[in-house]
C-alpha positions in Angstrom: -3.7 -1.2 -6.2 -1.0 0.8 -7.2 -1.4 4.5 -7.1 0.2 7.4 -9.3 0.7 10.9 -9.6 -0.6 12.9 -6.9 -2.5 10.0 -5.2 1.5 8.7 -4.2 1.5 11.4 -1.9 1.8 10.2 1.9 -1.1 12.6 3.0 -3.4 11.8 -0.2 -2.7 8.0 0.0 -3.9 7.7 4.0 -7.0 10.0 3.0 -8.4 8.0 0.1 -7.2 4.2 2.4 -9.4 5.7 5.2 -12.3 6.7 2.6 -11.9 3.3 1.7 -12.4 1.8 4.8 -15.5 4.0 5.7 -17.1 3.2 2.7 -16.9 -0.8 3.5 -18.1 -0.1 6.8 -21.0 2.0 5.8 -21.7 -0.7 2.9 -21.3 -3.6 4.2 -21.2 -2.9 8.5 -19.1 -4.2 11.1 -19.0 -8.1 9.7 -16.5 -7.2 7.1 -13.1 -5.2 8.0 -9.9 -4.8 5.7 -6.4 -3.8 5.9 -4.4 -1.3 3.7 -0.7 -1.2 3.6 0.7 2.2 1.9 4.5 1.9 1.0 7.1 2.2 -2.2 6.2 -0.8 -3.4 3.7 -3.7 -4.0 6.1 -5.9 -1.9 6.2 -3.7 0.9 3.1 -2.5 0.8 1.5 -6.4 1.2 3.7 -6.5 4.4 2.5 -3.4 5.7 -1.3 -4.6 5.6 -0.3 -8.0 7.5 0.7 -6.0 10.0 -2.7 -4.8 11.6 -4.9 -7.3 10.5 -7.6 -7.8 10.9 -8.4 -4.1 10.5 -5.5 -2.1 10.2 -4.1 0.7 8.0 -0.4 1.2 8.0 2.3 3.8 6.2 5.8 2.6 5.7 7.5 4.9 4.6 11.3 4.3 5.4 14.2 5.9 3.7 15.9 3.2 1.4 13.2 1.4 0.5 13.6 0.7 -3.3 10.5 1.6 -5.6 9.3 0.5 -8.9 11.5 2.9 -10.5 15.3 2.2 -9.1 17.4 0.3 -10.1 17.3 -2.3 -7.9 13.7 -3.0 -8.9 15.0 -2.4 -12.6 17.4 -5.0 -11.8 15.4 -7.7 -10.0 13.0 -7.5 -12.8 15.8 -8.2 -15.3 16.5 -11.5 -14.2 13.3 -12.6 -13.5 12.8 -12.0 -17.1 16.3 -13.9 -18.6 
């Protein structure tokens, strides 16, 4: 899911993926485990959560990495469109 505002913050992102986690664990117990990849974008972020699986919780956050607003993403979306 993609977050905004204040819930892009590094710090605020890891808290709520960790809530999220403990909440599936006290739901649903041990039989059931997910991973959350946190980055600048949907790409990167999918990447990021094959990286621990099966229960695994990773941050990229690497300099350079384009997000949904550059222009690189601008671009790519442009002539995906044409």
């Amino acid at each position: 899911m993609p977050l905004r505002g204040k819930w892009r913050e590094p710090e605020t992102a890891l808290r709520l993926a960790r809530d999220i986690k403990a909440r599936i664990a006290a739901t649903v117990g041990p039989c059931m485990r997910s991973s959350i990849g946190i980055a600048p974008n949907g790409f990167l972020a999918k990447t990021a959560s094959d990286m621990q699986k099966p229960d695994g919780l990773v941050l990229r956050r690497r300099p350079g990495y384009p997000d949904e607003n550059s222009s690189a993403s601008k671009l790519g979306g442009f002539l995906r469109h044409r």
